[in-house]
DRENDO-1510 file (C-alpha; in Angstrom, 1 decimal, always signed):
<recs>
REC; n; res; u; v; w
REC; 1; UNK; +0.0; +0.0; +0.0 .
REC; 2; UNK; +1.5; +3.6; -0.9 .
REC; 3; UNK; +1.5; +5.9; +1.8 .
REC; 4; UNK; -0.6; +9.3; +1.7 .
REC; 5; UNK; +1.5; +12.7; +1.2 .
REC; 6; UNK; +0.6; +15.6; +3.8 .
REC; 7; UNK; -1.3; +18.1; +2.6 .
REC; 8; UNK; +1.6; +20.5; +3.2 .
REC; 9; UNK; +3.8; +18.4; +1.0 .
REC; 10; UNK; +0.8; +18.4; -1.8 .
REC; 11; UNK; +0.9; +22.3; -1.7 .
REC; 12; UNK; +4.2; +22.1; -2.2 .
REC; 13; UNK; +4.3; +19.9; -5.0 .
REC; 14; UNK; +1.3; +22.3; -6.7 .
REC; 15; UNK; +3.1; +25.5; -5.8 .
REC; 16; UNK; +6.1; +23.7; -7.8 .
REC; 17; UNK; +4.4; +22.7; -10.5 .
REC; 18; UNK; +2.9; +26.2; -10.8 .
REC; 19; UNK; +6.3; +28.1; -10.5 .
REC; 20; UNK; +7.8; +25.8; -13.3 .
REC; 21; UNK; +4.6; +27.2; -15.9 .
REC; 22; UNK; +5.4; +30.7; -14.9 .
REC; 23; UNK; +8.8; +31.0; -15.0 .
REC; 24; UNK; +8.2; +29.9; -18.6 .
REC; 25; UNK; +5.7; +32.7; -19.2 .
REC; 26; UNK; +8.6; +35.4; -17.0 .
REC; 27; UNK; +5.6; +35.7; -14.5 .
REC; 28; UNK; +4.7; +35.0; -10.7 .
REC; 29; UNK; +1.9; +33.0; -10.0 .
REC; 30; UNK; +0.1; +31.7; -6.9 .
REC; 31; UNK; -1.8; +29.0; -5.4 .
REC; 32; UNK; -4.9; +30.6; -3.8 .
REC; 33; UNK; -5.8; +28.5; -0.8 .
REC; 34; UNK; -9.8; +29.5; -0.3 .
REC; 35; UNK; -10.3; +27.6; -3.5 .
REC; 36; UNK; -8.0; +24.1; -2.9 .
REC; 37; UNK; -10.8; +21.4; -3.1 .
REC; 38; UNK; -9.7; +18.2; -0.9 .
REC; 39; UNK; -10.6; +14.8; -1.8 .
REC; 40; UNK; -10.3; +11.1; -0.8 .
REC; 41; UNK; -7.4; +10.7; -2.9 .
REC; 42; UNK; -6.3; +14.0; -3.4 .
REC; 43; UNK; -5.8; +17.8; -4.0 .
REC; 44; UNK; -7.5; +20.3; -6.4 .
REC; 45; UNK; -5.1; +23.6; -6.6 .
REC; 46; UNK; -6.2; +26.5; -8.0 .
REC; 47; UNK; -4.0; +29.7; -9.0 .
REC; 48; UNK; -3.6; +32.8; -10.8 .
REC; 49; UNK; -1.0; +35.8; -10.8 .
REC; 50; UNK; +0.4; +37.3; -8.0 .
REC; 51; UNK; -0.5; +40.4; -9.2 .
REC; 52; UNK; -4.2; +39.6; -10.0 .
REC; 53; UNK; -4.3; +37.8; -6.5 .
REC; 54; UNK; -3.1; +41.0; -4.8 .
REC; 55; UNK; -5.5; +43.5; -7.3 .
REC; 56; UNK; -8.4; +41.9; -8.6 .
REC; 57; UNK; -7.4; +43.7; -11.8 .
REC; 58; UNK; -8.9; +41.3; -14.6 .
REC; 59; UNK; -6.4; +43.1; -17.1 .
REC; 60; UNK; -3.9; +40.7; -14.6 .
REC; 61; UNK; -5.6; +37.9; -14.2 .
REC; 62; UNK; -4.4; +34.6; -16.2 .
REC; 63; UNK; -7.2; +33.0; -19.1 .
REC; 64; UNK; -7.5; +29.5; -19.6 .
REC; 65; UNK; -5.7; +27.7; -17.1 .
REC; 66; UNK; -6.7; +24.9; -15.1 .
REC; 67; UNK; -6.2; +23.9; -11.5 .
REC; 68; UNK; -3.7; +21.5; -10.4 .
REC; 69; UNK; -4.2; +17.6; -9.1 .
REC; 70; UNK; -1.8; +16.7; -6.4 .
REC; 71; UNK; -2.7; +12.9; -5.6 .
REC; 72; UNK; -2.5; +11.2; -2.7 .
REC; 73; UNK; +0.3; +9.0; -4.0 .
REC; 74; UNK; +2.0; +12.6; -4.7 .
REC; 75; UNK; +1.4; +12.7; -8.4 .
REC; 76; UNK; +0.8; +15.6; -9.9 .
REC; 77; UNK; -1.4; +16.3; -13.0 .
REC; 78; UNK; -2.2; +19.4; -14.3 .
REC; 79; UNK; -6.1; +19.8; -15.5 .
REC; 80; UNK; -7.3; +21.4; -18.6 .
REC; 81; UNK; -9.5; +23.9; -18.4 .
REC; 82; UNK; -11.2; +22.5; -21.2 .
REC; 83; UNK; -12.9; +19.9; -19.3 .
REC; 84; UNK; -15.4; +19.7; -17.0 .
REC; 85; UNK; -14.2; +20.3; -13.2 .
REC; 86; UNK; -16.4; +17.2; -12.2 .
REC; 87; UNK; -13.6; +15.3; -14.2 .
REC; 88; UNK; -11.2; +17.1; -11.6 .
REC; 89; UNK; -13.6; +16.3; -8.5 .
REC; 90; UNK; -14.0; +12.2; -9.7 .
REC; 91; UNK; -10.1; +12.1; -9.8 .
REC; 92; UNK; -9.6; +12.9; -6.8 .
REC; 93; UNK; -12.2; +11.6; -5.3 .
REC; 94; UNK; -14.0; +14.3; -4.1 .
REC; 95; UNK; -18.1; +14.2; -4.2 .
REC; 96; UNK; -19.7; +17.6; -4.4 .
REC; 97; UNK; -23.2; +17.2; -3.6 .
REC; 98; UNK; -22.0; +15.4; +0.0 .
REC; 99; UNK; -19.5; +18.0; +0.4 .
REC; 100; UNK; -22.6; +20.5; +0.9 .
</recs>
């Protein structure tokens, strides 16, 4: 049986995953924790600039991307934004509806 990753390691993992795709783009980018969505076998990371994070500007906020999946296992996988976030929810085994 694999063991489970903390969530602190998982945020890590995200927050690494996130600073790889904006040092590509020469930008700054953050997870923003109000939005992580925590499942049975996993994490759900959202993010957007740093800038639009600290202004609410739109002109700075990012288009298109998707969160981030941070499994259990400590997988990471990141999520178009092309696809349903109920795709996102089943993966990581989070069920919305019980959730409340």
């Amino acid at each position: 049986m694999m063991s489970r990753i903390s969530e602190a390691t998982a945020f890590e993992l995200a927050q690494q995953r996130i600073d790889a795709l904006a040092s590509a783009l020469v930008d700054a980018f953050s997870i923003i924790p109000e939005k992580t969505v925590r499942g049975s076998q996993g994490w759900l990371y959202f993010y957007n600039t740093t800038d639009f994070i600290r202004s609410s500007n739109p002109s700075d906020s990012l288009v298109g991307n998707g969160p981030i999946l941070v499994f259990a296992d400590g997988g990471v996988e990141e999520f178009p934004s092309s696809l349903s976030l109920e795709l996102a929810y089943a993966k990581i085994g989070y069920d919305e509806h019980a959730a409340g």
